[in-house]
N, C-alpha and C positions, 0 to 999 in steps of 0.2 A: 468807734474807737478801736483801731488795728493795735492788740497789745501780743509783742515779742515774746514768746515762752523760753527756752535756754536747757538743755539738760549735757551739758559739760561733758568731755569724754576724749582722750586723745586720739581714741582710736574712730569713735563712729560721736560723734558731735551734733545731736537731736537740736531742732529747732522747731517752733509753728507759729504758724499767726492766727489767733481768735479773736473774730470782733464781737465776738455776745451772741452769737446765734449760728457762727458758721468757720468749719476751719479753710481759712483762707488760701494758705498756704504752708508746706514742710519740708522739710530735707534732713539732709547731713552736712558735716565737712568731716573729712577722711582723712586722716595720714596714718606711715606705716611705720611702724617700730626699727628700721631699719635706715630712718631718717634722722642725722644728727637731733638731739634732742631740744634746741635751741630752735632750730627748722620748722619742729611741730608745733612749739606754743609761736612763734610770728607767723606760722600760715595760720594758724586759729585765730589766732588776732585781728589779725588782717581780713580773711573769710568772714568774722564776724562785724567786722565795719563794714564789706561789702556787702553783705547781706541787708542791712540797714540804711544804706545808700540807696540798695534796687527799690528798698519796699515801701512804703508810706506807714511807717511805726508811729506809734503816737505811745505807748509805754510800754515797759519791759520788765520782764519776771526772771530771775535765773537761780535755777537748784545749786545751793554751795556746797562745798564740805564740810561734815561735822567729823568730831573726834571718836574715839574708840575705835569698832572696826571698819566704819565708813571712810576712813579720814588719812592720808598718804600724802605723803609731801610732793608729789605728782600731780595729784590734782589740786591741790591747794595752789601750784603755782602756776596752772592754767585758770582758776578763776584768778585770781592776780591778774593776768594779760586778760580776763574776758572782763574784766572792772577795768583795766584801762582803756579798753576799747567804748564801752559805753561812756565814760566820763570824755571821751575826747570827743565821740557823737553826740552828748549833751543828752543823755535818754536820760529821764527817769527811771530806778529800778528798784525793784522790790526781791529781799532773796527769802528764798523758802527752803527747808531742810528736804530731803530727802524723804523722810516718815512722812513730813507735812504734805506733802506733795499725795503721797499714797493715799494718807488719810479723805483727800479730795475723792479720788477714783474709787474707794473703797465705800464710801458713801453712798456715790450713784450708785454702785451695784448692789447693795445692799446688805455688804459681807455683815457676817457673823464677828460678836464681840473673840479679838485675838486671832481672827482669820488672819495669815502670813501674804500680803499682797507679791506676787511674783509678775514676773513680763507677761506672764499672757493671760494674767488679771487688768496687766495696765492697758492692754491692748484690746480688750476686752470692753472695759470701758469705754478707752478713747471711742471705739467704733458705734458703743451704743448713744454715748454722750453726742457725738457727731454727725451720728447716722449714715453710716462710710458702709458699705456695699463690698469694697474692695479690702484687703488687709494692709495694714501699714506697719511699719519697722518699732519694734520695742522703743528703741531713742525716742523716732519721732513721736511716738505716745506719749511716755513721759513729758515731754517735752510740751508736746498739748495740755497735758493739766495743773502744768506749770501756768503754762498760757490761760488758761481758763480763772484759776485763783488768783491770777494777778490782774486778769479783768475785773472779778469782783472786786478786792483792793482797793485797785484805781477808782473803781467807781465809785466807793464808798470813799474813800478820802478825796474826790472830785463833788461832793454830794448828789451824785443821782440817784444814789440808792440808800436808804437808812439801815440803822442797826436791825430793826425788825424785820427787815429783808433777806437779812442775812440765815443761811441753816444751821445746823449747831455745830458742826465741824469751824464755818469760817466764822460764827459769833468766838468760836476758842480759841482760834487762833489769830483774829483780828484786832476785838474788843475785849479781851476777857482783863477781869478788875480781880484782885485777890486780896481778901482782907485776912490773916492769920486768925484764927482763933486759939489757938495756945501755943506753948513754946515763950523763946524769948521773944519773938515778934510778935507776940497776943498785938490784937487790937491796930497794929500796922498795916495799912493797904496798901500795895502795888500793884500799878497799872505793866500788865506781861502782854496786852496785844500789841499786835505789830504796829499799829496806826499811834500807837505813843513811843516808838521809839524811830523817832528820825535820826537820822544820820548814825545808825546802830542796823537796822534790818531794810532800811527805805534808804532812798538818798535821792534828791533833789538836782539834779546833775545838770539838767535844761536850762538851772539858772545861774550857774557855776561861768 
């Protein structure tokens, strides 16, 4: 299963392909701030259909933006055009925050509880996760353990893999179940992994 990782950026636009054991493939798409700004989200658009056209994708993962300091109406409206682009090539996609993402790479390497993941922590990992020889581009890392967590994902909402499979990082952000025990919600449980919230953090787009 070739699944598409995604780490959004107008300037350098990380991508990879993992299939469960090997990174297949990575890049960028590039533009420059001195290109009408309408220019940059249609060639990312477009770039990122082409890129899904060359490749043999079977599912897709992509880093959103969340609010406070992460969060700009810039990039909010490049994942806009990078959700339009998937929904018209019918991909599956699963999104993941930013944290969530880190949380992956910070796992394999074994940080310390509060350790601040920075680029060449993510890079860090991608190489040990991979087993890369060579160095690769911050984006494309990111980018890769995007791709990595949305294999597990996939796989677990495809059944190849069970809950017990899972580490505790992806048990918490997958499957996790919260029952209140005090406050006004004593006694009420909600389901917060991602694999119960379709059409909220997943989207089903292939059958669309």
């Amino acid at each position: 299963m070739n699944v598409l990782g995604l780490d959004p950026s107008l300037t350098n636009f990380g991508w990879a392909i993992y299939n469960g054991t090997t990174l297949v493939n990575s890049g960028r798409f590039q533009t420059k701030a001195s290109m009408q700004f309408i220019d940059r989200y249609i060639y990312m658009r477009d770039s990122l259909r082409q890129c899904i056209q060359d490749n043999d994708i079977d599912y897709v993962g992509i880093e959103y933006p969340v609010f406070n300091n992460l969060w700009s109406e810039g990039m909010y409206g490049l994942f806009l055009y990078c959700s339009e682009a998937l929904k018209l090539e019918k991909k599956d996609v699963v999104f993941f925050s930013p944290g969530q993402v880190k949380a992956h790479a910070k796992y394999h390497l074994g940080r310390p509880l509060g350790w601040k993941m920075l680029k060449g922590d993510m890079v860090e990992a991608c190489k040990k996760h991979a087993n890369l020889k060579k160095n690769i581009n911050h984006n494309e890392a990111d980018a890769y353990w995007v791709a990595v967590a949305s294999h597990t994902f996939w796989g677990l909402y495809l059944g190849e893999i069970e809950e017990s499979d899972l580490n505790s990082v992806e048990q918490k952000q997958f499957t996790k179940v919260h029952t209140y025990k005090r406050g006004k919600k004593q006694g009420k449980t909600e389901k917060k992994g991602i694999i119960y919230r379709e059409d909220e953090r997943f989207f089903l787009w292939s059958q669309t």
